[in-house]
N, C-alpha and C positions, 0 to 999 in steps of 0.2 A: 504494500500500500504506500508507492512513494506518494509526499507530501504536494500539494498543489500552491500549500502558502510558503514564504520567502522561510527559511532556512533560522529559527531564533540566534542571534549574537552566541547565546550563553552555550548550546549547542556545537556552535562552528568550532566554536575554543576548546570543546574538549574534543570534538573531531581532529585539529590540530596539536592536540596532544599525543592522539594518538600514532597521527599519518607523518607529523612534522618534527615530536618532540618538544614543541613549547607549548607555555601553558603552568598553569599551576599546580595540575598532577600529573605532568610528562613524568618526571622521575620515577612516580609510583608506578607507571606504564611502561615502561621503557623495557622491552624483549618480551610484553605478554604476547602481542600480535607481531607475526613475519611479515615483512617488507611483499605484496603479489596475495595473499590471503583476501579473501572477500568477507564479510562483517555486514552487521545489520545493527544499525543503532538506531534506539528510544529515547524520547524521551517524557517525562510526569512532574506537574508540579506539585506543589504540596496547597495545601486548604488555609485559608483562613476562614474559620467558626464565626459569621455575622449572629445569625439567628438559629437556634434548633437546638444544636448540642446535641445533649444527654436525651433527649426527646425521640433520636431518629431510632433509636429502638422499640419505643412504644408508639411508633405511626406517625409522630407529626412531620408537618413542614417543615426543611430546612429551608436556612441559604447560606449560599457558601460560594468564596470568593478563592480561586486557583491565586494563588502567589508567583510573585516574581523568581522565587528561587524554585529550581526542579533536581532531581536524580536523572543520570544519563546511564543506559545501561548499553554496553554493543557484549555483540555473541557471533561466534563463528562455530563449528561444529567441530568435532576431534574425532580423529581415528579409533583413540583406545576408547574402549568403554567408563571413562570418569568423567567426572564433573567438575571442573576445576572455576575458581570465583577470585576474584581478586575486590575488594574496595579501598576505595581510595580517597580523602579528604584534601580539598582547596585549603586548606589551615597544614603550616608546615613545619608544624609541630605536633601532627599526629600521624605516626606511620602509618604505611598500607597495611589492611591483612589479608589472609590467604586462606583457601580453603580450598580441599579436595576429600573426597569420597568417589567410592566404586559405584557407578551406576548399577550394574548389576546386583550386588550385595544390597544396596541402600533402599532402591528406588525400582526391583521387580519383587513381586513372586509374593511371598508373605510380608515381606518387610515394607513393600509396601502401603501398609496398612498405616491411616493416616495415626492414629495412638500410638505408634511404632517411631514414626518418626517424629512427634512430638518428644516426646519421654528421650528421646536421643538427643535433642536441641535443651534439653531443660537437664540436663545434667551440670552443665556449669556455663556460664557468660562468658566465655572468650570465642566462642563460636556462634552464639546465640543471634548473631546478627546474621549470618548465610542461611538459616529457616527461612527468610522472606522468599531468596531466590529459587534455594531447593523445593520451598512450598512452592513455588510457580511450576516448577519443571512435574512436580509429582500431579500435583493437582489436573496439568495438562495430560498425563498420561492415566488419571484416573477416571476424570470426566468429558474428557474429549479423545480417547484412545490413542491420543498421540505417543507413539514409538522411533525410541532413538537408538539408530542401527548404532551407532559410537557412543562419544559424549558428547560435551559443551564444555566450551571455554569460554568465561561470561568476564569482561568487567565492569565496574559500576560506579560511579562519581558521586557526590551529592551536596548541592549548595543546601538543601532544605534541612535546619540546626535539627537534631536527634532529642528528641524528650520534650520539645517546647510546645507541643500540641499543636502543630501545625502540619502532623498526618506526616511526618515523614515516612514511615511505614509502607503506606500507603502508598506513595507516590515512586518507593523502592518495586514494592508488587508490581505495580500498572508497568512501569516503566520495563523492568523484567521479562514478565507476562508480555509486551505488547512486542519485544525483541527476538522475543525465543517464537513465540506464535507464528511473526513474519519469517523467520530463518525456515519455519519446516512446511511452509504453505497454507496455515491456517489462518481465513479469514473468522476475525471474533467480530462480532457487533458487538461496539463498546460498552453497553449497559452489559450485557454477558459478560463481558470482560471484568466488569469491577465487580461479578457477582462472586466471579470464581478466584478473585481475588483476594473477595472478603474471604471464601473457604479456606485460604492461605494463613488469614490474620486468625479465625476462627481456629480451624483443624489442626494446622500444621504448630503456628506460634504460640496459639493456647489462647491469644487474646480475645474477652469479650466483644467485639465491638460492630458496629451496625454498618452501614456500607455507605454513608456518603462520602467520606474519607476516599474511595476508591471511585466512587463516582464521579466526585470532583475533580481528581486527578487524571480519567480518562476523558471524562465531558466536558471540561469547565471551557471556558471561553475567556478571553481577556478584556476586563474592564468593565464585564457581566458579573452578576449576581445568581448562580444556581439553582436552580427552585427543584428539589425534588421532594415529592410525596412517600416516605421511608414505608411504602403499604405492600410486597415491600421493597420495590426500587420504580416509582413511576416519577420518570423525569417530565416536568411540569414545562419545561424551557429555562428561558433564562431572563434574567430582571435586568434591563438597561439601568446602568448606575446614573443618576437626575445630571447632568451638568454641573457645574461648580460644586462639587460634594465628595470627598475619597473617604474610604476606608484604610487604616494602618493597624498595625502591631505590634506591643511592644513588648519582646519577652520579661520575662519574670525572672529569671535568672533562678527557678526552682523546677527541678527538674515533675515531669508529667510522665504516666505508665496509665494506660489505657485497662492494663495487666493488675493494676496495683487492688489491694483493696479496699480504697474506699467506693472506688470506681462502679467495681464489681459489684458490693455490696448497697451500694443504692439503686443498680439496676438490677439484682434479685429480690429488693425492696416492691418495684415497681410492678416485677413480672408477679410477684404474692399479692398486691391491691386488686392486678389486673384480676387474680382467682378468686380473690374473695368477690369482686363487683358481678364476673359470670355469675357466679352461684347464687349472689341476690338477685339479679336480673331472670335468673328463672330457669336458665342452665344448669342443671343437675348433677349430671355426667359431667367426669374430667373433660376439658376443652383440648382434645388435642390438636387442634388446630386456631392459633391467636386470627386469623380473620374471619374463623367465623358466625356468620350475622347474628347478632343478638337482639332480643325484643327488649323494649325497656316501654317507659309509661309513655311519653312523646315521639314515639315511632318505633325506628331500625338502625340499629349501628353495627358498620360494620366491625368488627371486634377487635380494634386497636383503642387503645386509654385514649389515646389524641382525638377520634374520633367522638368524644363526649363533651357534650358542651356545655361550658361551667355551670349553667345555672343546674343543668339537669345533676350533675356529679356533687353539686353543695346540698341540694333536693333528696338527692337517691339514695346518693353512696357514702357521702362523706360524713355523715353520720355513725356508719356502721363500718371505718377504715381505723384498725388500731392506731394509735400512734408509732408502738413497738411490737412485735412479736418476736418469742420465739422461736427458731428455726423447726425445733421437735414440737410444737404444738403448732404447729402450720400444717406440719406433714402428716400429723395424727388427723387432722379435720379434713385435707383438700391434698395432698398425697406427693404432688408436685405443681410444679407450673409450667407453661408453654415455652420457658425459654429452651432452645435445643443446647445454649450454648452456655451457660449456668447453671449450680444445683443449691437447691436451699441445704446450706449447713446445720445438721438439729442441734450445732452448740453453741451456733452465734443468735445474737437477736441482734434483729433487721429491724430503721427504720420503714415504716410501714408507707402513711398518710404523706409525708411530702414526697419521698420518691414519686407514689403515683398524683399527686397536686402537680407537680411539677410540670406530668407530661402535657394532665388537661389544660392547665394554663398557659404554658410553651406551646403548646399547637395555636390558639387562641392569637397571642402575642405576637408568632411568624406571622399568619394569615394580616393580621392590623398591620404590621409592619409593610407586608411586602405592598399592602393597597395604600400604602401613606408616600410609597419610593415611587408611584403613577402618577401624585400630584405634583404640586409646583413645590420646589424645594426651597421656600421661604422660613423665616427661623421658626415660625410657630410651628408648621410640618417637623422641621428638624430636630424642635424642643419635643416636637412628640413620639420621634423616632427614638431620641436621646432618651427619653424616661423608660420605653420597654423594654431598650438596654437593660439599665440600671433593675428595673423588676426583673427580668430573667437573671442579671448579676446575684440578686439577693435571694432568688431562690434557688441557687444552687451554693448559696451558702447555709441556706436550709437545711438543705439536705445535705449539709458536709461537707461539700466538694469547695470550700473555698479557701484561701493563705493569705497571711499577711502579705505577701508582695504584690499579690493580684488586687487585693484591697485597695494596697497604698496606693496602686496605680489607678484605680477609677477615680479614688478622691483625688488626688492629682487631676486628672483630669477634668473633674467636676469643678475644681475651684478654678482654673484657669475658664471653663465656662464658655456662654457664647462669644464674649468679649474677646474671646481670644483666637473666636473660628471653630471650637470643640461642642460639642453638645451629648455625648451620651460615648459610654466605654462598659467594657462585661468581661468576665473571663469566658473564654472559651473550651469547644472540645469536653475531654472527660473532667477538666477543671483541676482542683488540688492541686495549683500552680501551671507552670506551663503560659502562655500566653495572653492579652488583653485584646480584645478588638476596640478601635477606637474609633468616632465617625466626626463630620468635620466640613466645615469648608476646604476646599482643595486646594486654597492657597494655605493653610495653618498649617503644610506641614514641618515647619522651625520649629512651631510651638510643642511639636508633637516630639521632635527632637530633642529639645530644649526640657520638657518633663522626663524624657528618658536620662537626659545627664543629670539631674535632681535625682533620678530613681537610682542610678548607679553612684549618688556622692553617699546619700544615705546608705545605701543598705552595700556596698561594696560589691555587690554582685555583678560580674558580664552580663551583659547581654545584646538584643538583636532588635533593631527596628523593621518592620515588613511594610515594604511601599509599594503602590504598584502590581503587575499581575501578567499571566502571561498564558496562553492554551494550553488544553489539556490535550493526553496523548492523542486522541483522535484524530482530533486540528493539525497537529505538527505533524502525524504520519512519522512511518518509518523510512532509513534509506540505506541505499546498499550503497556499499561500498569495497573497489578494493585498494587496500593499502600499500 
């Protein structure tokens, strides 16, 4: 699928790293690929989190904004039967690493069972970063039957920072996925593509997480806003960003795990609300399937939390939502829940009532958002963008997912205010640090700088501003190449 649009800057330069030796991680490349070899390179940005979050696993609307920074991934194929992976970081003072395994051994026959190779990636962290790739290549050979006579020789670049919530992960998958796909002749349509991605993030890596992350990083468009409906991947389009208005980011400088457990833990929270509301609603029977349609007192829903609409959820259900349970006296009443990819623990107690508040309110909050970014982008619209922010901010500190550093930076941002071009910042992604989205006129962004040198005087912490934006893999296409 060569590309039909102009070739990304950030692309060319790691092309030239490879074919020319310059560049900022020629070094780390330098004798992977032979001089006449032909190569296929990808590439995937990463997300920034406007609206939805934690939400897109219980159905709501996101939207979500591809970054300026992407992962580049090229692949040529190998005789012997290994897998060989190389990554590599623009920061030069972080060595390459390296990674091989026997195709055969790893990735046929029983072993390739994906529990198999998870439990193989989760023995210890110095390898834990090649699951992305290896989950592409198995995933491809599990659910689209693709067979590799040899191996693959993969390597992989990535300007998008690792832990900031900003879907790096994700944008390693796509970008992976969409190289190795092209190398052996498989056309993917993209939303496929970020499905069997997320199976990567899910199966392989262990990570709980929903699919706009992969969505984003396959679909997204630049200087568009995402809209997809998590029901559970209908891309809705894309939301033209108003004129004089950006979106930025500022990391936190505290590292984000999508893996971790708060994460986890308030989205097992949600998926327990969701089984307690079936069963009030009239559902009897274990649900084993979350879409489907439930009767309630003002119609039909179909069976996502986000699909409930507040007033009916404070009326119906929210009366009869713990605040806490737990884990063993969940599983004694209601057995489990729909999530495929979480289990209620019987020795933890789960928030209950904000995890699922969250979602119904968060769907609510995209939906007013995305119809406030149609009108005219004057400060009262943008005062009223800025505050859904701020309620989706506060309620993922509800529910626990929030840090001092992600705090300090909205109020930072809030005191600096319209006066200064800013109107509304949130944490984003699975939260518990990790990233800020900030929204703005589109000339503030000094100011927006200028809060981030204030964020790093106090708290001493690096970090990363996100400006800007750029297509997702789809847009850029892949291209061959020989070197």
């Amino acid at each position: 699928m060569d590309s039909t649009v102009p070739m990304p800057p950030d692309l060319r330069e790691f092309l030239a790293s490879l074919r020319e030796g310059t560049g900022p991680v020629a070094d780390s490349l330098q004798g992977w690929f032979e001089p006449g070899e032909e190569i296929v390179v990808a590439r995937a940005p990463g997300r920034l989190d406007v609206m939805g979050g934690i939400a897109d696993y219980s159905g709501s609307l996101v939207l979500q904004l591809p970054t300026a920074e992407a992962t580049f991934a090229a692949v040529r194929k190998e005789k012997d039967r290994t897998l060989r992976i190389v990554s590599c970081s623009p920061d030069a003072d972080a060595p390459p690493r390296a990674f091989a395994m026997p195709v055969k051994e790893m990735l046929a026959g029983e072993a390739s069972r994906y529990d198999l190779c998870r439990s193989y990636f989760q023995r210890g962290p110095e390898d834990r970063w090649a699951a992305y790739v290896v989950g592409a290549v198995l995933v491809l050979m599990k659910e689209k039957g693709v067979q590799f006579d040899g191996g693959l020789r993969v390597a992989v670049a990535s300007r998008v920072p690792e832990g900031k919530g900003v879907a790096s992960s994700a944008a390693l998958e796509v970008a992976s996925m969409a190289a190795i796909a092209e190398l052996v002749g498989l056309a993917l349509d993209p939303v496929e593509m970020a499905i069997l991605c997320q199976k990567v993030e899910n199966l392989v890596v262990g990570a709980p997480c929903g699919v706009m992350d992969q969505i984003t990083a396959a679909c997204g468009r630049e200087g568009q806003l995402l809209a997809l409906l998590c029901q559970p991947a209908d891309l809705l389009g894309h939301v033209a960003i108003p004129p004089g208005i950006a979106f930025w980011g500022i990391d936190s400088g505290i590292r984000h795990a999508v893996s971790g457990a708060d994460y986890t833990s308030v989205r097992v929270g949600a998926f327990m609300g969701y089984r307690i509301i079936a069963e009030r609603a009239g559902l009897k029977t274990y649900p084993a399937d979350a879409r489907q349609v439930v009767t309630v007192e003002d119609g039909r829903w179909k069976g996502y939390l986000a699909n409930i609409a507040p007033p009916i959820f404070e009326r119906q259900f929210a009366p009869h939502l713990p605040t806490t349970l737990e884990g063993r006296r969940f599983l004694e009443q209601y057995h489990g829940t729909t999530d495929p990819v979480t289990r209620v623990m019987p020795e933890r107690t789960y928030a209950v009532f904000q995890p699922t508040a969250h979602a119904v309110y968060e769907h609510a909050r995209v939906n007013k958002y995305r119809e406030l970014l149609g009108g005219p982008a004057d400060n009262e619209s943008l005062a009223a963008l800025g505050r859904l922010m701020v309620e989706s901010h506060e309620s993922y500190s509800a529910c626990g997912l929030g840090s001092d550093g992600t705090d300090l930076l909205v109020d930072l941002v809030r005191t600096s205010g319209p006066a200064s071009g800013l109107f509304g910042a949130k944490i984003t992604g699975g939260g518990s640090g990790g990233t800020v989205a900030i929204l703005g006129r589109a000339e503030a962004g000094e100011e927006v700088h200028r809060i981030a040198r204030r964020y790093a005087e106090r708290t001493g912490r690096r970090l990363h501003v996100f400006a800007g934006s750029s297509d997702g893999a789809a847009t850029t296409g892949c291209y061959h190449f020989r070197l």
